[in-house]
N, C-alpha and C positions, 0 to 999 in steps of 0.2 A: 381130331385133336383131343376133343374129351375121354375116346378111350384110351391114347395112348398114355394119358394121365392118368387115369384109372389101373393102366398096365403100373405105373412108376407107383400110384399110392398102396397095389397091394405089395410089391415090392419092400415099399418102405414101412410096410405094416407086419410084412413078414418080415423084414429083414427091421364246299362250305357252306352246303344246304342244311346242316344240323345243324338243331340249336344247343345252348347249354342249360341249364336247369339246376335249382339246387335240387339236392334229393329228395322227394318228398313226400318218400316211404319213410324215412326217418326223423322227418320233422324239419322244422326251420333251425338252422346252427346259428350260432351268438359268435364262436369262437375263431372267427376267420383269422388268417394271419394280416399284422399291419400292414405286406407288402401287397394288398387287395387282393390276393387269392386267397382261393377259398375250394368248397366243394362241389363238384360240379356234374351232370349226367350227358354223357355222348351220347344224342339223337339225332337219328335221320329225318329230314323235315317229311317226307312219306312212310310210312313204314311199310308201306305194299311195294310189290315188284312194278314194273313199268315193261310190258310187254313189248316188243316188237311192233313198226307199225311203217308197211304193211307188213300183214300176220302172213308165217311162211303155208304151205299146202306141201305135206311131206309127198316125196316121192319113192316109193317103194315098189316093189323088194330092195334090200340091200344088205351085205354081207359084211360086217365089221369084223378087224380083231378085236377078241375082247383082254383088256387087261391080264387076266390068269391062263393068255394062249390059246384061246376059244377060238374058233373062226363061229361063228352068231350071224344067223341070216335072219331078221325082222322083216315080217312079210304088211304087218298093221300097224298102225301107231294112235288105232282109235278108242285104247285104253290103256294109260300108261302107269306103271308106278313108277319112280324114281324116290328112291331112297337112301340114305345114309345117317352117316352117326351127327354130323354136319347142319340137317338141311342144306345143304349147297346144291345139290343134286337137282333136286324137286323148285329152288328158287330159279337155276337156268332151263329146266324148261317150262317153266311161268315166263321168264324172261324173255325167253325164244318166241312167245307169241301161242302157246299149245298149253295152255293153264287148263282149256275147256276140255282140254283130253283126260287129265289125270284123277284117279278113281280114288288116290288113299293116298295117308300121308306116313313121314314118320314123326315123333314124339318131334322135333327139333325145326320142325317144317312148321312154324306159326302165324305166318305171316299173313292177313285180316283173308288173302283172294284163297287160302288154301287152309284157314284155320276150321273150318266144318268139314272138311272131308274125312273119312271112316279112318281111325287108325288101323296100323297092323303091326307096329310097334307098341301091345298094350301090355306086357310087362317090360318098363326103361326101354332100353333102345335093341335090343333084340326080336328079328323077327317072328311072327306068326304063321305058323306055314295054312293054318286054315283060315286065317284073316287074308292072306292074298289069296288063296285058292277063291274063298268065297266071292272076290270082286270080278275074278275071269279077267286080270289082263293079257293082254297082246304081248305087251314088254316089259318086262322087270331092268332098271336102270340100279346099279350100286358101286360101291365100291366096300374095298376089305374093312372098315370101321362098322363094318354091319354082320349082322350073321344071326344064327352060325351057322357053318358050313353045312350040317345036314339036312336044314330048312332050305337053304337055297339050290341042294341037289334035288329035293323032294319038288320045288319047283320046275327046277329043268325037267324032271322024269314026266311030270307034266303035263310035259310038250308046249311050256313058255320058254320060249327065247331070254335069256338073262346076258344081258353084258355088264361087267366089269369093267368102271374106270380106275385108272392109275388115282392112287388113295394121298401121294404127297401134297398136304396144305400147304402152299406159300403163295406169296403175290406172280412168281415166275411163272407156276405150274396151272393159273388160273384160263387160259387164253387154250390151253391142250385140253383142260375140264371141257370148256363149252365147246369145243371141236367133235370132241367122243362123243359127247350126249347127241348133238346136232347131226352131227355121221349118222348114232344109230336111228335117228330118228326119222333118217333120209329130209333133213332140212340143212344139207351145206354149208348153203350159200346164205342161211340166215343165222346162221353161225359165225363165217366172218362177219356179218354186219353187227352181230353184240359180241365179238370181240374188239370190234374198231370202238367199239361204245365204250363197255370196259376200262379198255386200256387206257382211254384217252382222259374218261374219270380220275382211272389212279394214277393216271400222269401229272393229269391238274392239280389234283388235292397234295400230289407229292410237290409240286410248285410253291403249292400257297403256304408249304411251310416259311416261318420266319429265315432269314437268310443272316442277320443281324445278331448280336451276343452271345452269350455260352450257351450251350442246347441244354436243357433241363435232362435230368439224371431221371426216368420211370422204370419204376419196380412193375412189375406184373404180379399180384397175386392170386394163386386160384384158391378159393378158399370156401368148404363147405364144412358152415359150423355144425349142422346136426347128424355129418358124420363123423368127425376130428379130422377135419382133410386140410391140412395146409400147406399149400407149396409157392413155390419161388419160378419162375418163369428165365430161363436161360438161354444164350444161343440153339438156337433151332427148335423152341419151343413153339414157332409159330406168333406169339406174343411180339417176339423182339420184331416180328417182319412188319408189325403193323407200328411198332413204335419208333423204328428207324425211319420208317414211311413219313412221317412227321416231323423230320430234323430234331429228331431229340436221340437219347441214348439210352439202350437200353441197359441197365443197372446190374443186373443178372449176369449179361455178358461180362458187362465190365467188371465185373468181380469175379470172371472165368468159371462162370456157374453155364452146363451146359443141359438142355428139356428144361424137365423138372426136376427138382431135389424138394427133400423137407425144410419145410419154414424154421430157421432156429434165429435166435436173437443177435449169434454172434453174426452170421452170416449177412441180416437185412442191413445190420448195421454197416456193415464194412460194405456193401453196394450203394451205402448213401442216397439212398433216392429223394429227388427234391418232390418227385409226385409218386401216389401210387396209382397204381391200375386194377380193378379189380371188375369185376364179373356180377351184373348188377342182384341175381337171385344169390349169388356170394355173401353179396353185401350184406343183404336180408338175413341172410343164414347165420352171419354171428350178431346179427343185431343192432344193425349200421355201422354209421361210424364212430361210436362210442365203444362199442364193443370190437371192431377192429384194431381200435387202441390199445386194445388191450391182448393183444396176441403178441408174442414174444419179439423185443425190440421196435415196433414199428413205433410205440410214444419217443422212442431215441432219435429217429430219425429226420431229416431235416422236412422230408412230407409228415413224415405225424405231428412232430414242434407246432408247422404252421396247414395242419390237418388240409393238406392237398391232398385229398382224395378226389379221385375222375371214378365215375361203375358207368359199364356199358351194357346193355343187355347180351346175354348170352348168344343168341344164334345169331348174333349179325359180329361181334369182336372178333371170334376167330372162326367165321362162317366160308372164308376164301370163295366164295359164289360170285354170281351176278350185279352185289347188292358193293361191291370189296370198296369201291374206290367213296362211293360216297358214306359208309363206315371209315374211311382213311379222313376225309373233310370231315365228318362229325367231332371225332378225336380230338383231329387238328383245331377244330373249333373250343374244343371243350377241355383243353387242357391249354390253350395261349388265348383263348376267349374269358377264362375267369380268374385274368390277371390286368 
């Protein structure tokens, strides 16, 4: 998701287990709105993975397609990487119960059981072809949000096995994620059992939305001050999947704003959003929420008036992994929990 943002920013450069929190990388705010909302942080009450139990024993050999039409026959799975631009990748097979196999991470992979392990993404999110060679895995796990493509042939030349999963983020495509990875790992049948897990997360958390008054209007914004990055979040941006997840609406759409576009004043405005959503190292980046106020149109708006701000951390809001449904209950909690 964050590079296909990346794709759109240079474009427009060249063209209910969570709790809620005030922010407090920013300080304590005075300025709540009368109607008792206020500002709030989407956490998951664990923020480690929760493995499988019992843990699978892969069966192998096994011959997968791989996403780019590969036929990929995995003969070991007693060193893995799985990586992407996401962390998603590398959180379902922690998930799956096979955390004790994986040798390296990528940049976006943080989470406390996989946060020491070697990167191989050490310049941003692009691979290292001598950071994985040096680890000697069995199986390289990606999909296309990772690269580039000549690192990942210099692996296969190798003679590491690489499969490729299907790269679209949404809630639908999350149940096919954990299938691939689980396929190639020759763990099946512990695939369906953390998709039946999964699923039934972001069924619940899509339950415990309110059912009762008008859904609140959230903006999504991706914003990184210390590059001038500011964007607006639209139909099919990913954003709206998690915000619809919650019985609210997403604001972007409804302003027929479709990914990402650039932040303009006239625009935030006419999306009226009564909350915003932003990206918690975002937040950080223009300098909380005093300095978010101050990015074009957002003081106009009916979230800035009564400064509903919600920041989520980064690799779990639009992570689409293992972690998705209780990221949907945190949300849910932290944008109808700080009112």
């Amino acid at each position: 998701m964050i590079r296909r943002i990346a794709v759109v920013v240079v474009s427009a450069t060249i063209l209910l287990t969570g709790g809620c929190t005030t922010v407090s990388e920013v300080g304590p705010e005075t300025g709540a709105a009368t109607s008792g909302c206020g500002i709030a942080t989407a956490r998951l009450a664990d923020e480690d993975v929760s493995p499988l139990d019992p843990r699978p024993t892969p069966r192998l050999p096994v011959t997968v397609k791989s996403a780019d039409g590969r036929d990929v026959t995995v003969r070991s799975a007693d060193r893995i990487l799985a990586v992407n631009l996401y962390g998603s990748l590398a959180e379902i097979v922690f998930s799956l119960g096979l955390g004790d196999r994986v040798i390296g991470r990528d940049t976006s992979t943080a989470f406390p059981s996989a946060a020491k392990l070697p990167l191989v993404t050490p310049q941003g999110h692009d691979l290292s072809a001598e950071a994985v060679l040096a680890l000697d895995p069995t199986v390289l796990i990606a999909d296309d949000s990772i690269g580039p493509a000549t690192v990942l042939r210099q692996i296969r030349d190798a003679g590491i096995p690489v499969v490729i999963v299907d790269d679209e983020q949404t809630l639908e495509r999350i149940p096919d994620h954990i299938r691939a990875v689980a396929g190639a790992l020759g763990v099946a049948e512990a695939g369906e059992r953390l998709v039946t897990r999964v699923q039934g997360e972001i069924d619940a958390a899509r339950a415990s939305a309110p059912k009762d008054g008008t859904p609140p209007r959230i903006a999504f914004l991706y914003v990184r001050g210390t590059a001038g990055v500011f964007m607006i979040g639209g139909d099919g941006a990913g954003s709206d999947a998690m915000i619809e997840a919650i019985g609210a609406v997403d604001a972007g759409t409804a302003a027929g704003l479709a990914k990402f576009r650039p932040l303009t004043s006239e625009g935030l405005i006419n999306a009226a959003p009564d909350v915003i959503l932003v990206m918690t190292e975002g937040l950080k980046s223009v300098g909380g929420v005093d300095g978010l106020l101050e990015l074009p149109g957002v003081a106009q708006t009916p979230a800035g008036i009564n400064r509903r701000i919600v920041d989520m951390e980064d690799g779990i809001l639009l992570n689409f992994g293992a972690r998705t449904g209780k990221a949907v209950e945190a949300l849910a909690r932290a944008v109808y929990g700080s009112c």
